[in-house]
ZAZANU-127850 format. One record per residue (C-alpha): x, y, z; residue number from 1. Coordinates in Angstrom, 3 decimals. Example, Ala and Ser with C-alpha at 12.3 -4.5 7.8 and 13.67 -1.06 7.14 Angstrom:
xx yy zz seq
12.300 -4.500 7.800 1
13.670 -1.060 7.140 2
This chain:
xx yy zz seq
77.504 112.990 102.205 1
79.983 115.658 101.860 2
82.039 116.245 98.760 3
85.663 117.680 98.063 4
87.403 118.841 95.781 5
91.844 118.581 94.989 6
92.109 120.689 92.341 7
94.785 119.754 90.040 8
93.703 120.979 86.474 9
93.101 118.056 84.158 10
93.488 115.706 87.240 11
91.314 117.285 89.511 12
89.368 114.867 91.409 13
86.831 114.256 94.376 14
86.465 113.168 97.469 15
83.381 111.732 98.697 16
82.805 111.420 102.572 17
80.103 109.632 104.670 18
77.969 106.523 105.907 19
77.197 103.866 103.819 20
79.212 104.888 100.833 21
80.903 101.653 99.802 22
77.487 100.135 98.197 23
77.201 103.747 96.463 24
78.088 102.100 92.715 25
76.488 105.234 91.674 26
79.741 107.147 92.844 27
81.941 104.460 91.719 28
80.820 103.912 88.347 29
81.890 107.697 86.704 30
85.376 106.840 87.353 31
86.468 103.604 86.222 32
87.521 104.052 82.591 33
86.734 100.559 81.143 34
85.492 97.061 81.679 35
87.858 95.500 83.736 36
88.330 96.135 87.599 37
91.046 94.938 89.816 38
90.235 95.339 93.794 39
93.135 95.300 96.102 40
92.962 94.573 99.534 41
94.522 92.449 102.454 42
93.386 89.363 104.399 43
91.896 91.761 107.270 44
90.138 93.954 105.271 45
88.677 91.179 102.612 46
86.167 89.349 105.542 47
84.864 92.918 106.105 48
84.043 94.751 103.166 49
85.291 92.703 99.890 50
81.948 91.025 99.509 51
80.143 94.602 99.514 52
82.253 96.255 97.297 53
82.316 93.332 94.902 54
78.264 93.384 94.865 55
78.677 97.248 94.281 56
80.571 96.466 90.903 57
78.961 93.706 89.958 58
78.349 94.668 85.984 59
81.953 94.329 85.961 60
83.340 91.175 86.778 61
86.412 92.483 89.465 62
89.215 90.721 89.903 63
90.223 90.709 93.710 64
93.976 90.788 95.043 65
94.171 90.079 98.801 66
97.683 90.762 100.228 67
98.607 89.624 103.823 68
98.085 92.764 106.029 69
101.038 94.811 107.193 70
103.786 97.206 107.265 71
106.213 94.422 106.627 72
104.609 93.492 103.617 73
104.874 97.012 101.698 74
107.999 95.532 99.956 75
109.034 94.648 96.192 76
107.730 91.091 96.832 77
104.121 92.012 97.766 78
104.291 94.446 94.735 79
104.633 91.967 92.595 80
101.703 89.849 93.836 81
99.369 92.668 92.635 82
101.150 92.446 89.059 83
100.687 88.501 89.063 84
96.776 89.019 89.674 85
96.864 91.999 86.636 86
98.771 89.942 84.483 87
97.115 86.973 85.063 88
93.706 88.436 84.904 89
94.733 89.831 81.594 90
93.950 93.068 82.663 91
94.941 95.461 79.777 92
95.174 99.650 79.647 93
91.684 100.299 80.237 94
91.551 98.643 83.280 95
90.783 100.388 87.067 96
92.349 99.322 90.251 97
91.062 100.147 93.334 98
92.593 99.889 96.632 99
90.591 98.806 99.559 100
92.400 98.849 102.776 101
94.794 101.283 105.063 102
97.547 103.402 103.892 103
99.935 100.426 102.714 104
97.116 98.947 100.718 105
96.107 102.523 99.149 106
99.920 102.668 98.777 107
101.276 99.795 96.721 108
98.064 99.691 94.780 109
98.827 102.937 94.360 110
101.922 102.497 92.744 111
100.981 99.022 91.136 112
98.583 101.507 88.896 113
101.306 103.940 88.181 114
103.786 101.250 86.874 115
100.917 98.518 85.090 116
100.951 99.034 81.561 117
102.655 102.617 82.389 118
99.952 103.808 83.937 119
95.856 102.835 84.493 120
92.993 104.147 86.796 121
93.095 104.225 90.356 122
90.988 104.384 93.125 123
90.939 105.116 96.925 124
88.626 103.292 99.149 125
90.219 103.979 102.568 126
89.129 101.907 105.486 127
91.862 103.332 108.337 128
91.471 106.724 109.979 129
95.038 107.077 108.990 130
94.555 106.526 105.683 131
91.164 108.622 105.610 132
92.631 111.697 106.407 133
96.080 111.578 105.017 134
97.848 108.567 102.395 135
94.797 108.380 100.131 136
94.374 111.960 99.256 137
97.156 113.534 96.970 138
98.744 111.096 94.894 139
101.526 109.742 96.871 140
102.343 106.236 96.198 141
105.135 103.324 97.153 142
106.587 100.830 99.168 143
109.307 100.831 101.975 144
113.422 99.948 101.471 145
115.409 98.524 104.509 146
117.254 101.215 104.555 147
113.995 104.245 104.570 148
110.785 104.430 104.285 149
108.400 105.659 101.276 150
111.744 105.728 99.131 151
110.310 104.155 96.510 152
107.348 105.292 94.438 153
105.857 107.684 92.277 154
103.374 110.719 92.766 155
100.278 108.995 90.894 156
96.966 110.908 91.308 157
93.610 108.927 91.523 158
90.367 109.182 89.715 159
88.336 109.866 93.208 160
88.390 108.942 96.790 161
85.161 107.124 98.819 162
85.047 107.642 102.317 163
82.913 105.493 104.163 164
82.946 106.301 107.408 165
81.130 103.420 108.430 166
84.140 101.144 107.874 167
85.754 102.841 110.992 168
83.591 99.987 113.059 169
85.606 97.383 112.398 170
88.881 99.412 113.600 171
90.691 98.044 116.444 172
91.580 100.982 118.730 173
94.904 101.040 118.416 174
94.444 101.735 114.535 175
92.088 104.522 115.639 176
94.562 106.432 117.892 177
97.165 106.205 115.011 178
95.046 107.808 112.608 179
94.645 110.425 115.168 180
97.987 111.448 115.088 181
97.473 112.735 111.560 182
94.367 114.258 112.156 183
96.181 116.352 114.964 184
98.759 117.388 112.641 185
96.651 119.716 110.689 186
95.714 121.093 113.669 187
99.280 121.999 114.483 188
100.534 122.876 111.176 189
97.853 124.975 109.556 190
94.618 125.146 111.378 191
94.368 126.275 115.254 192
90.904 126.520 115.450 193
90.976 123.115 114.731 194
93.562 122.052 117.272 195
90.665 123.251 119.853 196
88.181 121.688 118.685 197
90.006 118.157 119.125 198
90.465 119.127 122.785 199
86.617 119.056 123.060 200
86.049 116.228 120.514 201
88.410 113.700 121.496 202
86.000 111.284 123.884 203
83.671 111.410 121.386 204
86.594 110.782 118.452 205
87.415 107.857 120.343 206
84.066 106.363 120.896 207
83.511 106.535 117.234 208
80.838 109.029 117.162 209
79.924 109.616 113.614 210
79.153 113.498 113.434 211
82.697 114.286 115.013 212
84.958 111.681 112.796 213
82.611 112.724 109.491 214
83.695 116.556 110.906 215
87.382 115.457 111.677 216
88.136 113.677 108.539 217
86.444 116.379 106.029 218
88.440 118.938 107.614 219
91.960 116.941 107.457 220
91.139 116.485 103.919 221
90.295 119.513 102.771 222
93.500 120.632 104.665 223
95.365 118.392 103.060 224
93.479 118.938 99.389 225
94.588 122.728 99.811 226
97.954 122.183 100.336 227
98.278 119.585 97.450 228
96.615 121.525 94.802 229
99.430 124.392 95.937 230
102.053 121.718 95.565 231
101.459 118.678 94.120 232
105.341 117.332 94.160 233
106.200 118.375 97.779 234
108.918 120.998 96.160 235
107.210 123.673 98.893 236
104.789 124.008 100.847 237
103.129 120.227 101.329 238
106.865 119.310 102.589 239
104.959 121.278 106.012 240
102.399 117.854 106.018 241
105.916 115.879 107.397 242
105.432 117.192 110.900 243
107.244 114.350 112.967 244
108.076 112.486 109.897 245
111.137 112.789 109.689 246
111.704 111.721 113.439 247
109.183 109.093 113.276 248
110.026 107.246 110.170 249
113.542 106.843 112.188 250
111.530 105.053 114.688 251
110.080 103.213 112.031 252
112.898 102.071 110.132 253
114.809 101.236 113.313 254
112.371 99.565 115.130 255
111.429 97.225 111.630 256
108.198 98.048 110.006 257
105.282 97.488 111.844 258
106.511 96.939 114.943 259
105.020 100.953 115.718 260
102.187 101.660 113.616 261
102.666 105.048 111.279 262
100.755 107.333 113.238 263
102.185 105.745 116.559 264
105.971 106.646 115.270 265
104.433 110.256 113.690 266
103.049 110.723 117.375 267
106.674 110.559 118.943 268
108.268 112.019 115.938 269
106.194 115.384 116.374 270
106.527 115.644 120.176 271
110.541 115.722 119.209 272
109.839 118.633 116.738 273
107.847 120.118 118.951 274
110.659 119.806 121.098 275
113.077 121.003 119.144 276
110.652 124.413 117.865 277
110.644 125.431 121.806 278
114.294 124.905 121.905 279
115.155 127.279 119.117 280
112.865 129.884 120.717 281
109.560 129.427 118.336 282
106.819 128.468 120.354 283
106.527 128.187 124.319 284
106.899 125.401 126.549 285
102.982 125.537 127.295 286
102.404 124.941 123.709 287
104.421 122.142 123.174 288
102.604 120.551 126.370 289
99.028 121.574 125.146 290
100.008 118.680 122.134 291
101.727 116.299 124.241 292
98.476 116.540 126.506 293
96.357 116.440 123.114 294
97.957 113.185 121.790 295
98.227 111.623 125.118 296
94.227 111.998 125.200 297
94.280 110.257 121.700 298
95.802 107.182 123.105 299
99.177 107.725 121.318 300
102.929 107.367 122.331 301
105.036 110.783 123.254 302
107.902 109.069 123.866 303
110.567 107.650 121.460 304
111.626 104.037 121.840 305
114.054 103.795 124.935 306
116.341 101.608 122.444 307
116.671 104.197 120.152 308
120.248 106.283 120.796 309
120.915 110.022 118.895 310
122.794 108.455 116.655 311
120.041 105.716 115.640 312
118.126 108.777 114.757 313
120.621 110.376 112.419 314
121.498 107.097 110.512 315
117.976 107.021 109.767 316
117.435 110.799 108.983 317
120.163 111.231 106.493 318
118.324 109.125 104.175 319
114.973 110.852 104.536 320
113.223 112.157 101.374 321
113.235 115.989 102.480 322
117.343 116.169 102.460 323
118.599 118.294 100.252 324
122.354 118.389 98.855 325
123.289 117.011 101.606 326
121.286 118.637 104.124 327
118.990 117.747 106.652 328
115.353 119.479 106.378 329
113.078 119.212 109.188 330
109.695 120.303 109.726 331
109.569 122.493 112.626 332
106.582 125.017 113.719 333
107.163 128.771 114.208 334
103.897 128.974 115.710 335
100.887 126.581 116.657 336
99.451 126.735 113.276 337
102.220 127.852 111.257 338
105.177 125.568 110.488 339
108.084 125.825 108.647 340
110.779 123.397 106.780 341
114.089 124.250 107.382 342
117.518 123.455 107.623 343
118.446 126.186 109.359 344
119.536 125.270 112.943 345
122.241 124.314 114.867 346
123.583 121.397 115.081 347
123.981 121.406 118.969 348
119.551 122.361 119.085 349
119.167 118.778 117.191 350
121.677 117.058 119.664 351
119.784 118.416 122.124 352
116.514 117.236 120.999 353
117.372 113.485 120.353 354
118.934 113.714 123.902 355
116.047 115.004 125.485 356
114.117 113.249 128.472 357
110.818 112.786 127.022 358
109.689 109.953 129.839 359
110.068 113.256 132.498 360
108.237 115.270 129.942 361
105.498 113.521 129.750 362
105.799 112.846 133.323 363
104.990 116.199 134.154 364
101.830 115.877 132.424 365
């Protein structure tokens, strides 16, 4: 088992990676703060890993919440579902909830804990690559709105993070290659070295081999617990973590939730920054085909949705979390490793991009 750290003072907090972890009560136990336990989780998950992590806690009496299982269901009316099984649980202030599922589990569990009783303990059990490796670590919780994605929540830290990376078994491949996408981000934002080592580790990535996802997932999170103890609130330099975001939660929103999974719409989203970085003149064209190649070897789309027009795109982006007074902030990269948020570019560069031929591209490939 490996152990991290996100350092953030008085809510500092670790995160506990490897095999066989969900029975670990041992590592469960030191953070729930009372008697009562509330475990959500969805009707995919439940059949797989409920019954464990019930046994786990079983001085404790849990209450279990299972959701239906999907992006379309990360919505006020799901939310509430979690509140009906607090309330009528009688859960009070001292109680622990504990999401067990993918990122829209971790999510609205997420901020189900912030808003109960104005706030109770909280705890990630992620059983998605995606959500191993990016939506359970640093505190960002909430649900989707027709009109955007994530708009609603609340940064709410938890009390730890278990990692099992067993639970990966059970993932269909699809769900695999999503949670890819992330784990290639940190390669391309912050961490090179990294980016090469996918190259190499990719078959075995995607045959599930245990050594390389413990090794991938440890060092996406301690990326990613880096940059949050820096910034906790996104206000500088975690806004860098939205590489593609912004593009892909367009797809997202336009294409209805679920209909591209997270890290399928990040995929596309990044190759368009990408894109767009080479078009201003900050990395070459051989760089932004070394990703393309790299997340066409994870399985993953590089192309946006052919349905999806320019102006699709900039509906979509104007509501996006990282604009500013008006102002549309993108993620770009300067360099493979380095990337920037700016708004700095012209307008004509982003027309460009969202008209771009990225069938050809990829084509060429």
């Amino acid at each position: 088992m490996q152990t991290l750290h996100v350092d953030l003072g008085e809510r500092s907090y670790p995160i506990y990676i490897g095999a066989g972890l969900l029975a670990r009560s041992d590592l469960l136990v030191p953070h729930i703060a009372g008697r009562q336990v509330a475990i959500v989780t969805n009707e995919t998950v439940a059949p797989l890993y409920l019954e464990a992590l019930e046994a786990a806690l079983s001085g404790f009496n849990p209450t279990s919440i299972v959701l239906p299982d999907g992006e379309a269901y990360k919505n006020w009316q799901t939310l509430q579902l979690i509140f009906d099984g607090l309330l009528g649980a009688r859960h009070d202030r001292g109680t622990t909830v504990i999401a067990l599922g993918g990122g829209v589990i971790g999510d609205m569990a997420g901020f189900a804990a912030a808003c109960y009783q104005r706030g109770v303990n909280f705890i990630q059990i992620p059983t998605t690559l995606l959500s191993q490796v990016d939506s359970s670590v640093g505190g960002k919780t909430g649900i989707n709105h027709p009109l955007g994605k994530n708009m609603v929540g609340a940064f709410y830290q938890p009390q730890g993070v278990l990692i099992d990376t067993q639970t990966l078994s059970t993932l269909p491949a699809r769900e695999l290659s999503a949670g890819l996408a992330e784990v290639i981000k940190y390669g391309l934002i912050c961490d090179e070295p990294f980016l090469t080592w996918l190259e190499a580790s990719m078959p075995a990535l995607r045959a599930l081999d245990q050594v390389a996802l413990t090794t991938a997932i440890e060092r996406s999170c301690a990326a990613k617990a880096r940059v949050v103890g820096a910034d906790e609130r996104e206000s500088g330099v975690r806004a860098t973590l939205n590489l593609g975001h912004t593009f892909g939660h367009a797809i997202e929103t336009q294409q209805g939730y679920g209909a591209w999974l997270h890290g399928e719409a990040v995929a596309a989203g990044t190759v368009m920054a990408l894109e767009m970085s080479c078009r201003l003149g900050w990395i070459q064209s051989g760089e932004r085909d070394r990703a393309i190649r790299l997340f066409l070897a994870a399985g993953l789309p590089v192309v946006p949705p052919e349905d999806m027009l320019p102006e699709h795109f900039l509906e979509h982006m104007a509501v996006d979390k990282k604009v500013l007074d008006g102002r549309l902030r993108l993620v770009l990269l300067r360099a493979i490793g380095e990337a920037v948020v700016t708004s700095d570019f012209p307008r004509e560069v982003l027309n460009a991009t969202l008209d771009a031929d990225y069938a050809a591209l990829a084509a060429q490939l």
